[in-house]
NUPATOR-120179 format. One record per residue (C-alpha): chain; x, y, z. Coordinates in steps of 0.25 Angstrom, whole numbers, always signed. Example, Ala and Ser with C-alpha at 12.3 -4.5 7.8 and 13.67 -1.06 7.14 Angstrom:
# residues 2
marse, c1, c2, c3
A, +49, -18, +31
A, +55, -4, +29
This chain:
# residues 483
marse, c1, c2, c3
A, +0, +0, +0
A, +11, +8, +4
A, +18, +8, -10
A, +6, +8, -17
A, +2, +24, -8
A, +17, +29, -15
A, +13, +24, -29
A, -1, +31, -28
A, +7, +44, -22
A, +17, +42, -33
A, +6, +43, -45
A, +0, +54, -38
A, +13, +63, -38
A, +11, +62, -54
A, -4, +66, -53
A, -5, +79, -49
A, +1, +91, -55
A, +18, +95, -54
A, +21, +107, -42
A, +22, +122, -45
A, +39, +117, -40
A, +38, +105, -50
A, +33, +115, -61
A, +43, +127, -58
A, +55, +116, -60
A, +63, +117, -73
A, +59, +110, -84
A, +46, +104, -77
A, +34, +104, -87
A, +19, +103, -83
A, +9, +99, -94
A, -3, +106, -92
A, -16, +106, -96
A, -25, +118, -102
A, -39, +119, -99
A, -49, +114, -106
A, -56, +124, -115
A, -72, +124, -113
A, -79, +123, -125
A, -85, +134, -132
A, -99, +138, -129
A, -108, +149, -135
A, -111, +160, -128
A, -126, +164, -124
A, -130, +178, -122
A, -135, +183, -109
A, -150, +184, -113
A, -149, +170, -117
A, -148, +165, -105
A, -155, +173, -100
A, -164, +165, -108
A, -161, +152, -105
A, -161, +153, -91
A, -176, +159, -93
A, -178, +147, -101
A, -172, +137, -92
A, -182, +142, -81
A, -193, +143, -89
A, -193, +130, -94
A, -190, +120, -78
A, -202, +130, -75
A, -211, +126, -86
A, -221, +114, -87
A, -224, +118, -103
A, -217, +107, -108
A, -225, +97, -97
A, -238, +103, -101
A, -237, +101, -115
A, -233, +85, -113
A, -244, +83, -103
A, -252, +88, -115
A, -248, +81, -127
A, -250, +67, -120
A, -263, +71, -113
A, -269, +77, -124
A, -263, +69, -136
A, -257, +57, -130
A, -249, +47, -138
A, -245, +52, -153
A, -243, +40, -163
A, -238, +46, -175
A, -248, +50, -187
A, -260, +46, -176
A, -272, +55, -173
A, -265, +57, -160
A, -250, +61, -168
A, -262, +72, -174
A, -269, +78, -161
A, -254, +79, -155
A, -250, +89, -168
A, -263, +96, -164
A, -260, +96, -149
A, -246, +101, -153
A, -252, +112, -161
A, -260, +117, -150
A, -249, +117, -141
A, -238, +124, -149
A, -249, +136, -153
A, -252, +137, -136
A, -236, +138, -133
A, -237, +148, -144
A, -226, +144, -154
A, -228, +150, -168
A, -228, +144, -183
A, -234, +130, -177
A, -239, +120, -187
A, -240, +105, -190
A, -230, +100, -203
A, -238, +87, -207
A, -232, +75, -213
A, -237, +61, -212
A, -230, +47, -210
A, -231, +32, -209
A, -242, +29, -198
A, -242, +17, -187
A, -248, +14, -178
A, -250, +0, -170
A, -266, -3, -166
A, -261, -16, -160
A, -249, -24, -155
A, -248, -34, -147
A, -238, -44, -144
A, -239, -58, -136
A, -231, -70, -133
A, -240, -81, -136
A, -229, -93, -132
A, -221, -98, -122
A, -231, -90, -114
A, -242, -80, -117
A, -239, -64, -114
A, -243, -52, -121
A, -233, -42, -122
A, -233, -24, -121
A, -230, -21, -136
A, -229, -9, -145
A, -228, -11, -159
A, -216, -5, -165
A, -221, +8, -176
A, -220, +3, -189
A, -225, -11, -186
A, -232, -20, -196
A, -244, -26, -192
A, -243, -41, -189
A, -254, -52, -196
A, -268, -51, -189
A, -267, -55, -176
A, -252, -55, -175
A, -240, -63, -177
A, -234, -74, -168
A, -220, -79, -169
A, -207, -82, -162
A, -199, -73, -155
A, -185, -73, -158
A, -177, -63, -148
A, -163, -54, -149
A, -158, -44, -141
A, -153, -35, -150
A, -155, -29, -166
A, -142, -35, -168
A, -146, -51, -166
A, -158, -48, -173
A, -150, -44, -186
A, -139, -56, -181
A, -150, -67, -181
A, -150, -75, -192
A, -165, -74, -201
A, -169, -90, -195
A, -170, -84, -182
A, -178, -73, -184
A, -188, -79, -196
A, -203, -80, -193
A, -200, -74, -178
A, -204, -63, -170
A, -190, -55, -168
A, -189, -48, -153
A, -178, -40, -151
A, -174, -38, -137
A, -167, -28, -135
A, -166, -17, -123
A, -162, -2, -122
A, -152, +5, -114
A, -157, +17, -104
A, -148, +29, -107
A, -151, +42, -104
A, -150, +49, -117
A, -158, +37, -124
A, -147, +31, -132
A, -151, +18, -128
A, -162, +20, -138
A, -155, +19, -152
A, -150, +7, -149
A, -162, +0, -143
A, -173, +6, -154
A, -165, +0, -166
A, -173, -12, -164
A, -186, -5, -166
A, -184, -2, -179
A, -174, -14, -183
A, -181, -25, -177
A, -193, -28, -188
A, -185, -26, -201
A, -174, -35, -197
A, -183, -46, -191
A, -192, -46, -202
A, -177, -48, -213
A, -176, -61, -204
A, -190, -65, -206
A, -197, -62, -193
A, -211, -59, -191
A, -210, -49, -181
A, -201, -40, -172
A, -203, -37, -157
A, -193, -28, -150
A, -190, -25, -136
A, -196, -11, -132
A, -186, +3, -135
A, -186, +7, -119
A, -177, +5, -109
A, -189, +1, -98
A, -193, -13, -94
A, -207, -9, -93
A, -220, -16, -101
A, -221, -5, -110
A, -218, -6, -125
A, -211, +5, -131
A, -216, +9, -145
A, -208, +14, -156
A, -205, +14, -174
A, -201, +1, -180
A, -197, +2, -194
A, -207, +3, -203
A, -205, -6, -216
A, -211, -7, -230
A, -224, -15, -230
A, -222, -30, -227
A, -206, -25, -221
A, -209, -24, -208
A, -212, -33, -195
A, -221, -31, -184
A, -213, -25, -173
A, -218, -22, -158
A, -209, -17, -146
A, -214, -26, -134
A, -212, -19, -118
A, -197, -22, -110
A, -204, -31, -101
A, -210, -41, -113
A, -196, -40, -121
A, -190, -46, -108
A, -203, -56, -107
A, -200, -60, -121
A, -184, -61, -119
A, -188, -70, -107
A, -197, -80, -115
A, -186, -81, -127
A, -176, -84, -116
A, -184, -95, -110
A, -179, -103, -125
A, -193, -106, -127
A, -201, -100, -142
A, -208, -88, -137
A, -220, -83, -148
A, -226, -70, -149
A, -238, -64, -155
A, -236, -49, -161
A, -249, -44, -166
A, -249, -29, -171
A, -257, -20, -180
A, -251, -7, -185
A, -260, +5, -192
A, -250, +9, -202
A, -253, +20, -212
A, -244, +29, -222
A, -247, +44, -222
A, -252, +48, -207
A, -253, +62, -203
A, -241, +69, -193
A, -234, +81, -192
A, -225, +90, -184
A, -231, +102, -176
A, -220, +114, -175
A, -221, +127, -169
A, -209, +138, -168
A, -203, +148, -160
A, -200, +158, -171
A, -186, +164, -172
A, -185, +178, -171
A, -171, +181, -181
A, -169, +169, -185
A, -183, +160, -188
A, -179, +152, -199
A, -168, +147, -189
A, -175, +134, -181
A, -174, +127, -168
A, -182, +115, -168
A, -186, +109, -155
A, -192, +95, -159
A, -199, +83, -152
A, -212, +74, -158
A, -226, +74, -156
A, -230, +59, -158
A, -228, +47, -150
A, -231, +34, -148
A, -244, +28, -143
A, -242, +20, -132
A, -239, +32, -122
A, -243, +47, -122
A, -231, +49, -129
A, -226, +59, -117
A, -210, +58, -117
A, -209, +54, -132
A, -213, +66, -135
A, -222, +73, -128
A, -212, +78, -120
A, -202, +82, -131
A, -213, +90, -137
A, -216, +97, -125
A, -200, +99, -122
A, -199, +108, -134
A, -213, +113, -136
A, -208, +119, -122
A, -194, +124, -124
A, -200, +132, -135
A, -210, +137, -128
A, -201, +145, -117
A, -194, +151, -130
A, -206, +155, -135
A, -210, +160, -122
A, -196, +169, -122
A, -196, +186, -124
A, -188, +183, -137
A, -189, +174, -147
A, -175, +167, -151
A, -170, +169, -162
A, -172, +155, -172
A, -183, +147, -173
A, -188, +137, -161
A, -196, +125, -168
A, -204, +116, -163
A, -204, +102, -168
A, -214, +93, -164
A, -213, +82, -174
A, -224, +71, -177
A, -223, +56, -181
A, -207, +54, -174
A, -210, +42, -167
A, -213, +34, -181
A, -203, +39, -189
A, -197, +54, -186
A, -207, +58, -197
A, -210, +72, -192
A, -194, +76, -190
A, -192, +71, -204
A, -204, +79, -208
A, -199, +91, -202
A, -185, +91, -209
A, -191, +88, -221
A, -200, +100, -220
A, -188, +109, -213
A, -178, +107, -220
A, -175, +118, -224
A, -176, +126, -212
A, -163, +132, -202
A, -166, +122, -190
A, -155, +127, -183
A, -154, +116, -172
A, -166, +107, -166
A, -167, +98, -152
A, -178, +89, -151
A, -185, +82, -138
A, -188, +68, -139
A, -185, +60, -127
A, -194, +61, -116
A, -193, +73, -106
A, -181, +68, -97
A, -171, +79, -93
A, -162, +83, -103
A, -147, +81, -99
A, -139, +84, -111
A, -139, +94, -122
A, -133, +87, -135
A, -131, +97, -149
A, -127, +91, -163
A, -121, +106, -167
A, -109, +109, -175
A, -95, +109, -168
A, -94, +125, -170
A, -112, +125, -162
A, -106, +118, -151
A, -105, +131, -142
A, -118, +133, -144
A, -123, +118, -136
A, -114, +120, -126
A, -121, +134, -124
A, -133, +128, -125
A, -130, +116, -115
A, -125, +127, -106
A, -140, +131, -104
A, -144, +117, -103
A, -136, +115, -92
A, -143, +119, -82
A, -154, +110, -86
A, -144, +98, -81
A, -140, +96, -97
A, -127, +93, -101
A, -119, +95, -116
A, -119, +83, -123
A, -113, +78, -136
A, -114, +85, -150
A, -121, +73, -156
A, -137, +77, -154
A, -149, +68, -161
A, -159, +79, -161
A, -169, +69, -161
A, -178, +63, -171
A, -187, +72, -174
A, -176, +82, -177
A, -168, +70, -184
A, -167, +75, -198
A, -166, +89, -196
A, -153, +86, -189
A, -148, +77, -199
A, -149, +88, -208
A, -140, +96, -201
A, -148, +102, -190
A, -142, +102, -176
A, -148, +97, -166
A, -146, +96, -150
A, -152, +85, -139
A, -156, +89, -127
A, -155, +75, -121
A, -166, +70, -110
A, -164, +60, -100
A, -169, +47, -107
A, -164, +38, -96
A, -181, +32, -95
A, -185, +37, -108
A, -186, +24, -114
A, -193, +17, -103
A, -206, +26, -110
A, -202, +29, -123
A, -213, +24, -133
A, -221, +19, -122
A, -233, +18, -114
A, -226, +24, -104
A, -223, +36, -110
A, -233, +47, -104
A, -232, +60, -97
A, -227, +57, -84
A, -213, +52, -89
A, -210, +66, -90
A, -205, +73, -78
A, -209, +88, -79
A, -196, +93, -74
A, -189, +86, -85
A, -198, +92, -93
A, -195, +105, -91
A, -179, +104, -91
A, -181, +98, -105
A, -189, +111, -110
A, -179, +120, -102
A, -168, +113, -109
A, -175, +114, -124
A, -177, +128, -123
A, -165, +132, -119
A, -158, +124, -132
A, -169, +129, -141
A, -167, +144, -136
A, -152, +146, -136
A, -152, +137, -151
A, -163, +147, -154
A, -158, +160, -150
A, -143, +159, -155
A, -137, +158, -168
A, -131, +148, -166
A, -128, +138, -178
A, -127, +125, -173
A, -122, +119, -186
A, -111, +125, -187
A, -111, +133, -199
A, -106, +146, -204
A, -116, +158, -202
A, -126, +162, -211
């Protein structure tokens, strides 16, 4: 013990810094390290902050954003895309935009594929007898009249499904059992969804008869969670249903025992070309620079087994709210704040891409969109050019009272505001707390109280904040030479 003490007071001599004597002796050098430099954030004036303090206190006081929710799924409920209920909600949101006063509000109309499941069931008929929780996958086929009963045959993953040779699929019902990773800022999700879309078109190559995947979540509820499959040419596609966490395990359990376990799926799908949506937007006009947009995004419809409250309900009040305290301000900014809220996303993005197309070719400056539920946002991320990068860390700099930290330089901008970024239009995330997202996402489950208030009202603090300060400035977030 003794020895090893020296040796540890011997290394130590080495780790701290040489004497002010050491350093005065001849020919002794001492390499030191210069500070490192902060990086370079732009600078706000002093009646902008001003503002965003106003803002900021306006918003963790304000219950706009929770009364517009509370309406959209009281009066409207669940919004399946093309429906008479996708229909009142545009209607609803008319309504609503004109009594928070916004200007130049309309409904841009387009139409898309229709779907919509008036029955699905699914039962195991043998080595026991148990009906399962199912949703049927958007997109589905229905089955022959009175369903279809086959094997299951089970994998775990996309990848052994496409690794199984044909004879081990044929004439079966493929289930793929695969789970999902809880993460806070959902990226657990892109790899579970794959599934979704995937399972049915490569069953069906191997000759099955019908796909049945383990539910997109992260709970271990009964709930099935909804979503898109892939939707085929006529006579391309297989019937395809999401069954609950809790009957995916069941299943799991009966293929493990090493006996034949056979399954009934029985489904009938109302699928029609050419229903009617739209998106509903309303602005904030600019006043110097109009043509100039902001677009704050989030979509109107939403599946049908819940009220359609966190997916989102919530996202449309989040920015219908954050624009409202602008509007609300003395001054106008400068550029234009839209509002997006898009119709027909959860079945194919349809509205965003029916934006761009009809938008293209006007100045979006830069756009955000909210679209995963009404958790806390903890991170500011900004897709800008090297030379914009002041401007997110000036804007982060606001946020950061909020709790919100600087993230990466490698934003999404969400789906619905997918195509105008892959045009070229920056984009930023305000990332939410996702950590239980997915234990209601595209369920039953997802209604009004999954949504904490206060939570509420730090997302709508934070949105306008973004949206003013990328409203009021010049700033060119793109990175190109002034005009």
């Amino acid at each position: 013990m003794r020895n090893f003490a020296f040796a540890l007071l011997g290394a130590a001599a080495f780790a701290f810094p040489a004497s002010a004597q050491q350093q005065q002796q001849p020919g002794f050098v001492v390499a030191t390290n210069p500070a490192p430099t902060a990086p370079p954030v732009t600078e706000l004036s002093p009646s902008q902050l001003r503002t965003v303090e106003r803002l900021r206190a306006a918003a963790l006081q304000d219950d706009n954003a929770w009364n517009i929710v509370e309406s959209l799924v009281t009066e409207v409920g669940p919004r399946l895309a093309g429906s008479e209920a996708e229909a009142r909600a545009r209607e609803w949101a008319v309504r609503m935009l004109r009594e928070q006063r916004f200007s130049n509000i309309r409904v841009e109309n387009f139409t898309i594929p229709y779907w919509d499941a008036t029955r699905e069931e699914v039962s195991v008929v043998s080595p026991t007898r148990q009906r399962l929780v199912v949703a049927a996958l958007g997109g589905s086929p229905s089955t022959p009249q009175g369903g279809l009963e086959a094997e299951i045959v089970r994998f775990t993953s996309m990848a052994q499904l496409e690794a199984a040779p044909n004879s081990a699929v044929a004439g079966r019902i493929v289930f793929i059992d695969e789970r999902m990773t809880r993460a806070q800022d959902g990226s657990g999700y892109g790899a579970a969804v794959a599934k979704r879309g995937r399972c049915a078109p490569v069953a069906q190559s191997k000759g099955a008869v019908a796909c049945l995947i383990r539910s997109v979540g992260t709970d271990p509820h009964r709930f099935a969670h909804q979503g898109g499959s892939s939707r085929q040419a006529q006579g391309a596609s297989l019937p395809a249903a999401a069954i609950s966490p809790a009957d995916a395990d069941l299943l799991a359990r009966l293929v493990a025992s090493g006996r034949s376990v056979r399954v009934n799926i029985n489904i009938e799908a109302d699928i029609r070309e050419n229903a009617p949506s739209g998106n509903v937007i309303a602005e904030i006009r600019g006043r110097e620079r109009p043509e100039e947009i902001v677009i704050l995004a989030a979509h109107l419809d939403s599946w049908d087994l819940g009220q359609g409250a966190i997916d989102d309900g919530a996202g449309v009040a989040i920015v219908t709210a954050a624009a409202r305290l602008i509007r609300d301000l003395p001054q106008r900014p400068r550029r234009t704040i839209r509002i997006l809220l898009a119709g027909a996303e959860e079945n194919g993005v349809h509205g965003g891409a029916a934006y761009a197309r009809a938008h293209a070719n006007e100045i979006h400056v830069v756009g955000a969109e909210s679209d995963f539920g009404a958790g806390r946002v903890w991170r500011f991320r900004s897709r800008f050019a090297d030379t914009a990068l002041p401007h997110a860390r000036a804007i982060q700099r606001q946020l950061a009272p909020l709790g919100i930290i600087l993230g990466d330089n490698a934003a999404s901008g969400g789906a619905d505001i997918g195509d105008l970024r892959t045009a070229g239009m920056p984009v930023v995330d305000l990332s939410q707390d996702g950590l239980d997202y997915f234990d209601y996402h595209h369920t039953a489950d997802d209604t009004l109280d999954k949504i904490d208030p206060e939570a509420l009202r730090q997302n709508v603090a934070a949105f306008a904040i973004f949206a003013y300060l990328a409203a009021e400035n010049d700033w060119d977030f793109r990175g190109q030479p002034a005009q």
